[in-house]
N, C-alpha and C positions, 0 to 999 in steps of 0.2 A: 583444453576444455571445450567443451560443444555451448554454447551461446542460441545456437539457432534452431535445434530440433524438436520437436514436441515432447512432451515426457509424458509418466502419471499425470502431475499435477499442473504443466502447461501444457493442455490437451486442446493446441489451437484449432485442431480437424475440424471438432467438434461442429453441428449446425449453427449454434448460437454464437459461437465464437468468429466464427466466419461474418454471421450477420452480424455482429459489432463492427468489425471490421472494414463491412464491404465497401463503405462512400472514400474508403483512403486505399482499397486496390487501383488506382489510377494511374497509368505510368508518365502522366503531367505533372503529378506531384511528385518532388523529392523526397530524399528520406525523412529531412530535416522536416518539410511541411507534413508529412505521414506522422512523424512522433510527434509534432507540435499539437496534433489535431486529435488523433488519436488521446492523449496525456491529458487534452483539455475535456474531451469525454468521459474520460474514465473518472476526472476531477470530479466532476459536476452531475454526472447522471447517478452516480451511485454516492446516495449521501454518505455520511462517516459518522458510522458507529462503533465505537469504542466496546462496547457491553456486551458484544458474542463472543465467547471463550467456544472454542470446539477441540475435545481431543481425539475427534474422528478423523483419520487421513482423510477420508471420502469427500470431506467436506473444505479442502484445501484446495480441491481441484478446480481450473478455472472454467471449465463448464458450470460445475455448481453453482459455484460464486456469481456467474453474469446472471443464473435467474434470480437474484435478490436484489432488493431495493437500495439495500445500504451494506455497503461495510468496513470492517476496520481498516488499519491501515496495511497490514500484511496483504489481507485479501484481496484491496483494491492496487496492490502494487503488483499480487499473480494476475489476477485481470490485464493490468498494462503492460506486462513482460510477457504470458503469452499472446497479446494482440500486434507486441510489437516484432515479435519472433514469425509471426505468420507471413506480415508486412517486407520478413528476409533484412531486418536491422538486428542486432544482436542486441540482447538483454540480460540482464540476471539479479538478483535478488541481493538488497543487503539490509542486514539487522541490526540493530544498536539499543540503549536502553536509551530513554530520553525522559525529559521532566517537564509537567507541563505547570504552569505558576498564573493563569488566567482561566474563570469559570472551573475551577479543578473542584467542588465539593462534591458532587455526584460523585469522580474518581474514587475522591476518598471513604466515603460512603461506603461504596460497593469494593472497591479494589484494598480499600489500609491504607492508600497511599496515591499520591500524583505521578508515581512513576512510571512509565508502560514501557514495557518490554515484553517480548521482544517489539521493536517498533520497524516496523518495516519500510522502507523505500526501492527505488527503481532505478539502476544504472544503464545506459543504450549506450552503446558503439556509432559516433556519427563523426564522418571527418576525419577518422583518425586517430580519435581520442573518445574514453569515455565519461560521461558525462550523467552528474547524480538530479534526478528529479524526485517528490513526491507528489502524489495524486490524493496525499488521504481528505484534506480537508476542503470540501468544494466551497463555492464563490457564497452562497447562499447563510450558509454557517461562518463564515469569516466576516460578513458584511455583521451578523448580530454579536460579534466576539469584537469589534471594529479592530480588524486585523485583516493588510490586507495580502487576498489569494495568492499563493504562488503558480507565476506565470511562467514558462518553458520556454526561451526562446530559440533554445537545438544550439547557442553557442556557450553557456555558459551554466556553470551548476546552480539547482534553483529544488533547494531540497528544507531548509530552516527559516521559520518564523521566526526570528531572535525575539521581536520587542511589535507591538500593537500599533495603533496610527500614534496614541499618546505619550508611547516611549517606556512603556510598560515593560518589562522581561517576559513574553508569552512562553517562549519553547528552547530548551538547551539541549545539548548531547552528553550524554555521563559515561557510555561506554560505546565503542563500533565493536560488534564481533566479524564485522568482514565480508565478504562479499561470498554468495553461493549458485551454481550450477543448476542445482533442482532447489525443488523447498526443502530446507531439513526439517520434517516434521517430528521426527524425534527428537533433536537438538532443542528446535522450540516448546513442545511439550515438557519436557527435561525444566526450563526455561521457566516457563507457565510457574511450574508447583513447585519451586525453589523458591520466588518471588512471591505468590500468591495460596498458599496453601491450604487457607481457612475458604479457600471459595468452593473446595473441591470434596467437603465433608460428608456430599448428599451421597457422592458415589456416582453423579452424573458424570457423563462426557460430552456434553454439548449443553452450555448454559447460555442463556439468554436474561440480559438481566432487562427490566423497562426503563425504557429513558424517563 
């Protein structure tokens, strides 16, 4: 499997994608400090929004994705895999359905439920081994949840919120479907309207719900 190359929807060429990029093209920094840096950007500059469902490929692509403000956790995990693929670290995509047990009533509101799937994270190639990170929830959003950020440190997996500062249960794992190559955007649409199917009654393909 190819790790490194640009696809559709890790289209690191891109202008914008480059400009994310550019302060970690430095060959002073190592891989480890390129994903360390890079991971904590992508954390934190793009807040996490749960609330955009899109069934448009178009809108998977990580050009797209870097002009917006916030986004879920799929989105901001293609953002980190192809910036990290650009940087010449190998990356790739993995999904699981997860449970979240803190501030969840909007979820259920809008969603039926606290579950989110597909939820997506971010695996790199560093050292030798690979290693699982998330980007979805930045520092700003964790400090009001008192849960605190997950940090990257390039030697150890740092992808689960179990429990809050007060010991709380925030975040668990209920299924892994595996790790992936490109985005399966069909798999995850597939995914979507299994789990979620009363959200899709309008006949849209790109919903925006308000926070």
């Amino acid at each position: 499997m190819d790790y490194l190359h640009p696809t559709f929807y890790f289209d690191y060429t891109s202008e914008n994608m480059q400009q994310l990029i550019d302060e970690f093209q430095n060959d002073a920094l190592s891989e480890t400090d390129k994903t360390v840096g890079l991971y904590t950007k992508v954390r934190d500059a793009y807040l996490y929004n749960p609330y955009h469902i899109s069934l448009n490929p178009e809108n998977y692509r990580a050009s797209a994705l870097a002009e917006k403000p916030t986004g879920n956790c799929v989105e901001k995990s293609i953002i980190l895999i192809a910036g990290l693929r650009a940087l010449g670290i190998p990356a790739r995509l993995r999904l699981g359905k997860v449970v979240n047990h803190i501030a969840v009533e909007r979820l259920v509101e809008k969603f039926g439920s606290n579950e989110l799937t597909p939820h997506g994270s971010v695996e790199a190639y560093l050292d030798g081994k690979w290693l699982k990170m998330s980007p979805a929830f930045n520092a700003s959003l964790c400090e009001k949840l008192n849960v605190a950020p997950l940090e990257f440190d390039g030697k150890t997996d740092s992808y689960l919120q179990a429990y809050n500062a007060e010991g709380s249960r925030f975040m668990e794992y209920l299924e892994d479907y595996g790790y992936f190559e490109d985005v399966p955007v069909a798999f995850m649409i597939k995914n979507i309207k299994e789990h979620y199917p009363h959200i899709f009654d309008t006949g849209q393909d790109d919903l925006e719900f308000k926070l």
